[in-house]
FIDO-558564 format. One record per residue (C-alpha): residue number from 1; residue in one letter; y, z, x. Coordinates in steps of 0.001 Angstrom, whole numbers, plus 500000, padded with zeros to 6 digits. Last residue first. Layout:
FIDO-558564
  rofi  vovo      c2      c3      c1
   NUM     a       Y       Z       X
...
END
This chain:
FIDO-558564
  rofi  vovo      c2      c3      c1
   145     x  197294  366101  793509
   144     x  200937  366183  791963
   143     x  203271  369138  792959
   142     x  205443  371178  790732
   141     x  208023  373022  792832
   140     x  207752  376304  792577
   139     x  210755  378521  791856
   138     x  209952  381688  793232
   137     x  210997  383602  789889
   136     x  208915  381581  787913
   135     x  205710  383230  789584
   134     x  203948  385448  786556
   133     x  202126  381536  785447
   132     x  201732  379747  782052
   131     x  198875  377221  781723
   130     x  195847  379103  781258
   129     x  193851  380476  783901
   128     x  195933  381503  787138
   127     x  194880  380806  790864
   126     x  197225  382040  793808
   125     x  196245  381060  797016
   124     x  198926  381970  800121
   123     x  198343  385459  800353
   122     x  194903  386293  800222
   121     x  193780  382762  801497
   120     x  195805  382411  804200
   119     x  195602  385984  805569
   118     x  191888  386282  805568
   117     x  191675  382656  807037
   116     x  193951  383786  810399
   115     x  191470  387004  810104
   114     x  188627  384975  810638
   113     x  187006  381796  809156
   112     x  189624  379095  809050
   111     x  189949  377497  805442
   110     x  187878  375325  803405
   109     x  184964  377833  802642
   108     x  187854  379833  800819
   107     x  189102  376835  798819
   106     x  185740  375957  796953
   105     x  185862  380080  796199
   104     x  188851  380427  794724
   103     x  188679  377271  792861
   102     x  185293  378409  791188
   101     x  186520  382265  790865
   100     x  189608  381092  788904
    99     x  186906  380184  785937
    98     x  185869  384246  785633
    97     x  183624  384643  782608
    96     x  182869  381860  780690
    95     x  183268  379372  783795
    94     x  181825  381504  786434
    93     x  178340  381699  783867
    92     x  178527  378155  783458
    91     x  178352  378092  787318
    90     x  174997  379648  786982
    89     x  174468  382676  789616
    88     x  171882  382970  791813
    87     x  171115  386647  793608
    86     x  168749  387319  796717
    85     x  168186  390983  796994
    84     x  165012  390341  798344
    83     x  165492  392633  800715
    82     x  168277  394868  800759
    81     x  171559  393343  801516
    80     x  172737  392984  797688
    79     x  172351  388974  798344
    78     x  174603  386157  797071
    77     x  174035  382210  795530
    76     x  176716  380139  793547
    75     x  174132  378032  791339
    74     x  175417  373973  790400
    73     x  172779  372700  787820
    72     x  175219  372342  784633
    71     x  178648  370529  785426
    70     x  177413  370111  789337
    69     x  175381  367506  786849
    68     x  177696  364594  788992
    67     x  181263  365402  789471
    66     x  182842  368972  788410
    65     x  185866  368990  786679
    64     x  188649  372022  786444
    63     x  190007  372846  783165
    62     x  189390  376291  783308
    61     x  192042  376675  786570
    60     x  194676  375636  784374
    59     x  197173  376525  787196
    58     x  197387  376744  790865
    57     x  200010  378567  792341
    56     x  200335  377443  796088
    55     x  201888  379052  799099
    54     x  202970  376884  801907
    53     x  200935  377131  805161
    52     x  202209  377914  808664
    51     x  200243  380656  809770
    50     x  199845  380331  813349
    49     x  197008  379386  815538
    48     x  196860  375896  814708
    47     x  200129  374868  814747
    46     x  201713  372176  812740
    45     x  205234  370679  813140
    44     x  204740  367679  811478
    43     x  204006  369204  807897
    42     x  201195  368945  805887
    41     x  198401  370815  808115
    40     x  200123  373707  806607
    39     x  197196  375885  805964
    38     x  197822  376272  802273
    37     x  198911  372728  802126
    36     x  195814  371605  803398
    35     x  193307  373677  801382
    34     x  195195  372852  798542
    33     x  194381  369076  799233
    32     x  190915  370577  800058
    31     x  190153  372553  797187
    30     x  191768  369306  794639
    29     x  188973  367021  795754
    28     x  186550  368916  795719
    27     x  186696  370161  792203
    26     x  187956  366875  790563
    25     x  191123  367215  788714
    24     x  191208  367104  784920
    23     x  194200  369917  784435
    22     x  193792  371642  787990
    21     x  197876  372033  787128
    20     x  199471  372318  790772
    19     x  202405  374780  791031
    18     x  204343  374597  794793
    17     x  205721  377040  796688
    16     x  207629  376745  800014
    15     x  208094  378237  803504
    14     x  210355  378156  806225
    13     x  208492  378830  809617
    12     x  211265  379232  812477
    11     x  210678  382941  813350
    10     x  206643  382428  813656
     9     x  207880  380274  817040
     8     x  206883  376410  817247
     7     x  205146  375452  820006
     6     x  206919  372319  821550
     5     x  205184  370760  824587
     4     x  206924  369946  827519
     3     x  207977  366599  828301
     2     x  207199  365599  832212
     1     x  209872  363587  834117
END
């Protein structure tokens, strides 16, 4: 006799939050555990083309570590569209002025590209500076990368 294949149904997705302090962690290292988790590659029941992923607040974002002289040489690169509207930006400038950007970004280029991606990252990624988050009232469990 022939087993059929269980797809799960979007109905029977039960989801969780989790708080992860980027306290010391390496850059890389912590986008794609997150990556994982937001995605839901975690859990045995995985599907690819549904969105299955926990939600994760990520805190401390400033205290993130970059291996190697990423610390000073790493450039985050975009273009206005017109030409020669090629733009580099520092990462020292990212981590004066907007530190969750880093994360947010290592993350995004993790995750499926296309709407599934959209909707994983907008609503599933939450980065906070500092150590104190607005998402006690979810009661996220604090997870150890």
């Amino acid at each position: 006799m022939v087993q059929k294949t269980y797809s799960m149904k979007a109905s029977e997705i039960s989801r969780k939050w989790y708080v992860v302090d980027a306290e010391g962690k390496v850059l890389g290292r912590l986008a794609t555990e997150v990556a994982r988790i937001i995605r839901g590659k975690h859990k045995p029941t995985f599907s690819p083309h549904l969105d299955m992923g926990d939600v994760v607040v990520i805190i401390n974002a400033e205290k993130i570590v970059l291996s190697g002289a990423k610390g000073e040489s790493k450039e985050y690169w975009s273009h206005s569209k017109y030409p020669g509207g090629d733009r580099f930006t520092n990462i020292q400038k990212y981590r004066k002025d907007k530190p969750e950007f880093i994360l947010e970004h290592a993350i995004r280029g993790m995750l499926p590209k296309g709407p599934l991606g959209r909707k994983l990252f907008s609503n599933h990624l939450k980065v906070v500076v500092g150590s104190e988050h607005p998402y006690k009232a979810q009661k996220p469990e604090k997870m150890e990368i």
